[in-house]
N, C-alpha and C positions, 0 to 999 in steps of 0.2 A: 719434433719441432726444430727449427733452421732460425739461425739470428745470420742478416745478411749489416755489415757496415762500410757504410761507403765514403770516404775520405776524398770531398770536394776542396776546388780553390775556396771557396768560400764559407762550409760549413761542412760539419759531417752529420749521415742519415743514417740512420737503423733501423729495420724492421724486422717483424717477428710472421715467418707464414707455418703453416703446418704440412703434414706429408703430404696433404694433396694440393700443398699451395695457395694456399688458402692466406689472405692477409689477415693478422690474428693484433699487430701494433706495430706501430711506428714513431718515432722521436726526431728532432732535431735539435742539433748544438746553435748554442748562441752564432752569429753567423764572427766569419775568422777573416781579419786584417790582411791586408796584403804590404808590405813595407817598399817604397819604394826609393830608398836612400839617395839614387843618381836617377839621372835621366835612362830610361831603356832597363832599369834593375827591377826586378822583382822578388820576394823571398821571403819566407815565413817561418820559422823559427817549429825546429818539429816536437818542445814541450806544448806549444798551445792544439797540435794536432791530440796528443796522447789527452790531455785535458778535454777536449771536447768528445772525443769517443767515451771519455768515463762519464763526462754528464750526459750522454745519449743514452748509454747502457743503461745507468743509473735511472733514468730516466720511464726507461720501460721496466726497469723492475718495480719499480714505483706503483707503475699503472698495469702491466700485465705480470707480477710476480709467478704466478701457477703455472701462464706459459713457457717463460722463460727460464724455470727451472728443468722446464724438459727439453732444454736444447741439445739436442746431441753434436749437430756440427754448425759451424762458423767459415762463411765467406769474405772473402775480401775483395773490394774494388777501390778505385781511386784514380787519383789525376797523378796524370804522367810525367817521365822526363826529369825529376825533380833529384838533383844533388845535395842527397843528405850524407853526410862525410862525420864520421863516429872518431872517437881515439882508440886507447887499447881499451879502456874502462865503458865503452858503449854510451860515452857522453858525447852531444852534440857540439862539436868544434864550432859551429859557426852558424848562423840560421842557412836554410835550405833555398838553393838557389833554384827556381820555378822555372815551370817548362814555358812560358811566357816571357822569359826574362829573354832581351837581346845583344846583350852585353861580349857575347865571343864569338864576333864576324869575322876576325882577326885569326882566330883559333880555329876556326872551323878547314879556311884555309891553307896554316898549318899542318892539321890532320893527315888531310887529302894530300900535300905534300911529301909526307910521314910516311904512310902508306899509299902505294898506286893505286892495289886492290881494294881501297876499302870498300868503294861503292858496290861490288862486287861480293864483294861477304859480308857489310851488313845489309843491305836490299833497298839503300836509299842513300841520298847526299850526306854530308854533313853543311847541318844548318844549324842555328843559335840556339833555339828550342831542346834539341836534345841532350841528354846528361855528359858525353864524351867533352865536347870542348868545354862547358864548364869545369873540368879538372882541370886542362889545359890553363884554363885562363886561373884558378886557385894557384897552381904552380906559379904562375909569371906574376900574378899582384899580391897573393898571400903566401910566397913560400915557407913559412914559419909553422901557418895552419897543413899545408898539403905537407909537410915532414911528418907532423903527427899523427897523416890520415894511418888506421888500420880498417875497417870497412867502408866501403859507398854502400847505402840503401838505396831504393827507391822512398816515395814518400809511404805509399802503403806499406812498404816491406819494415819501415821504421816500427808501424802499430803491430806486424804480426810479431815483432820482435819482443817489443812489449807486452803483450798478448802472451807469448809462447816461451820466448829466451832464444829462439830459435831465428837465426837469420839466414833467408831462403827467400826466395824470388820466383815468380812463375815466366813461364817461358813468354807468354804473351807480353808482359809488363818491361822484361830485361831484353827482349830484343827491339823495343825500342832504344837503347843508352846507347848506338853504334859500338858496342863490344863483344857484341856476338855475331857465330857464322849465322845467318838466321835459316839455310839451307841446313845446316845441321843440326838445330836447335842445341845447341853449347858455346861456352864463351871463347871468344877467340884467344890464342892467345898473339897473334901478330898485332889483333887489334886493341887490345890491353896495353904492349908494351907502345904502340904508338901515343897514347897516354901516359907514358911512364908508370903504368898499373901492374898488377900479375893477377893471375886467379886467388892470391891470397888473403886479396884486399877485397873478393867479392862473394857474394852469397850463393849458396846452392841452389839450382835449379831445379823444378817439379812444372809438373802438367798443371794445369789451372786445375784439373778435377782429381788432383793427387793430394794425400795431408802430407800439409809440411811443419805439422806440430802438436800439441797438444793445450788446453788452453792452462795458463800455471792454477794452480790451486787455490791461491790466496784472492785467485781473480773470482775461479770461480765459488766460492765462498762467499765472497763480497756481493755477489749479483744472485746467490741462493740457487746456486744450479746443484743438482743432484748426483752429479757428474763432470768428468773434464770435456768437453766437446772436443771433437777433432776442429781442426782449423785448415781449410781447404787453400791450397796454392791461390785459386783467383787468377786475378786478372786486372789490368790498367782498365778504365773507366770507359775507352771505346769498346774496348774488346768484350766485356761484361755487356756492355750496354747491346751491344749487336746478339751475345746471347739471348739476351731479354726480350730482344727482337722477334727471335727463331733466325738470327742471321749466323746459321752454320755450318749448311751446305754449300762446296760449292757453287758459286754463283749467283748467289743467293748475295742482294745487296741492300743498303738503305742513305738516306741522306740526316744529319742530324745537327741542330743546328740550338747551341746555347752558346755559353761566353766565348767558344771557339764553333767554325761551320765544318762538319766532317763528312765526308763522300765514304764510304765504307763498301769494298768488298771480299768476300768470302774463295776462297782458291782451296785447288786440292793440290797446289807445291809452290815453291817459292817462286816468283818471278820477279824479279829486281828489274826495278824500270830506272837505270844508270842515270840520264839525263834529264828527267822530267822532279816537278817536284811530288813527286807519288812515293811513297815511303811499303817497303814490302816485310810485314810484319808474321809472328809466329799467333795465331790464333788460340784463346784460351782451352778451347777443345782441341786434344791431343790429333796430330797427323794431318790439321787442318790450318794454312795460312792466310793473310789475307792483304789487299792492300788498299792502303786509303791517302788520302790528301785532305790537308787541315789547312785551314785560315784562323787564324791567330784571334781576330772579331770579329764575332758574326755580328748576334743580335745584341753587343754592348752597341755597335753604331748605332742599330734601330733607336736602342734607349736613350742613348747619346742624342740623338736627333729629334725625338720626342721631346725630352726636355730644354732644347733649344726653338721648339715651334709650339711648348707649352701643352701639349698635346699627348696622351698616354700610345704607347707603340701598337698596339692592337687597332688603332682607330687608321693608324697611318697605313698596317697591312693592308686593313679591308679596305683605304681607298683605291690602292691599287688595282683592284680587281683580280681575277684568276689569271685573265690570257695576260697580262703586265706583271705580277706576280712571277709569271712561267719565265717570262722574258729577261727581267731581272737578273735571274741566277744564271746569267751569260758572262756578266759581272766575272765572275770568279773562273771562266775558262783558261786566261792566258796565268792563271796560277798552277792547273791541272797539266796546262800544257807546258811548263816548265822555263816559261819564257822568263817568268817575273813571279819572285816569292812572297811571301809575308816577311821573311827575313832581309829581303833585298830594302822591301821599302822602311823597316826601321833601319839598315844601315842609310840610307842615302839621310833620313830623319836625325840620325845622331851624326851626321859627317859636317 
């Protein structure tokens, strides 16, 4: 038996399959707040994450106790980008600054200054979205909190910490934060100190299908497992999601589209696309990279525009039709093409 937990912007999901994958239960957490304190800020504070994974869990022992005593291993996925900054005590200094959030357009150019090569060794620009310039930007408005950083997590790597005691990252999820070579899957360290970072401040790296823990005992106790599960590296929430797919062989791609729209493909080596806004990432499956381009909203607009035409989003799809439909998603080319970001247009929005 397999407990897979997936730590959303919005809510976290668990479910329970068997060795032959079989869906056996599943939960969800009450859905999770997003705080939005200034204009272009996003952030969510990473006790109400740990909270919501133990009413999930909880949850399903509740309703599938027998199964979930036989869970031998535990996966993890989750939403990306997300600066979760610890003390020495593995308390959260400050709420988690979200991959959404557009607050360091400022910082990001910095970087890039910082370093020449960056785009080069990590496989993509730096834009607002990813976890590097928000250190940056903690440095310049909070320097009191960045003195006391001792780790960055990711936000999933926050629960496996929780989970296990073990702070570890998979290579798919950490070479999104611009800190790593993504051609060599390890952290850099030129691109650390352009952060004013080092490796000491960051979590050990494993394969998505590597453990990187054990689950602690008092957990599993609590949820009546029979056993410790291992706790598998995982993977950030595209990258999982495209396994789900079957997206793992080269060239093998998909389009997918929730609160953010992601173009996703499968490679068999790194290809960093310098100029464009296409991001060239490490793949949850060991020896396998991929690259993809994100848009910041997809179908929040849909809903957004439903409920300004009173109208549910499904009804406004299907008037479109299929060949209008098709035609649509042209919309989103001069993003791929590197002309014009998601991040461009909330700078010109906050300028």
């Amino acid at each position: 038996m397999f407990l897979g937990i997936d730590l959303g912007t919005s809510g976290v999901k668990a479910l329970l399959i068997d060795d032959g994958q079989r869906l056996i239960g599943e939960a969800s957490s009450r859905p999770l707040d997003v705080q939005r304190p200034q204009r272009g800020w996003s952030e969510q504070h990473p006790e109400l994450w740990w909270q919501a994974v133990c009413e999930t869990v909880d949850r399903l022992a509740a309703d599938h106790g027998h199964a979930l005593a036989a869970v031998r291993g535990i996966g993890l996925s989750g939403q990306m980008y997300g600066a979760t900054v610890l003390d020495a005590a593995d308390t959260p200094l400050r709420p988690a600054i979200l991959w959404n959030d557009t607050r360091s357009g400022q910082e990001c150019r910095e970087l890039e200054a910082r370093e020449p090569d960056l785009r080069k060794l990590a496989g993509r620009r730096a834009t607002p979205g990813v976890t590097a310039p928000k250190l940056l930007w903690l440095r310049r408005h909070e320097p009191r909190v960045f003195e006391r950083i001792r780790t960055v997590l990711l936000p999933k790597d926050y629960i496996r910490l929780k989970l296990t005691g073990e702070k570890a990252s998979d290579m798919a999820d950490a070479s999104g934060t611009l800190w790593m070579e993504v051609a060599r899957r390890d952290w850099s360290d030129r691109l650390l100190a352009a952060s004013d970072l080092d490796r000491d401040r960051m979590p050990r790296l494993v394969e998505g299908t590597e453990p990187s823990g054990t689950l602690r005992a008092s957990l599993a106790e609590r949820w009546g497992m029979t056993g410790r599960p291992v706790v598998a590296g995982g993977g950030g929430d595209n990258s999982c999601g495209a396994c789900g797919s079957g997206i793992v062989e080269p060239g093998a791609g998909m389009v997918s589209l929730g609160t953010s729209g992601v173009l996703f493909v499968a490679t068999r080596d790194s290809r960093p696309s310098l100029d464009c806004a296409i991001e060239t990432l490490c793949h949850a499956v060991p020896g396998v990279w991929h690259q993809m381009s994100v848009i910041l909203s997809a179908t929040s607009c849909l809903n957004w525009l439903g409920r300004m035409l009173k109208r549910p989003a499904g009804e406004l799809v299907a008037d479109l039709g299929p060949e209008r439909r098709l035609a649509s998603s042209l919309l989103f080319l001069p993003y791929l093409d590197g002309c014009w970001s998601p991040q461009d247009d909330a700078d010109v929005r906050g300028a």
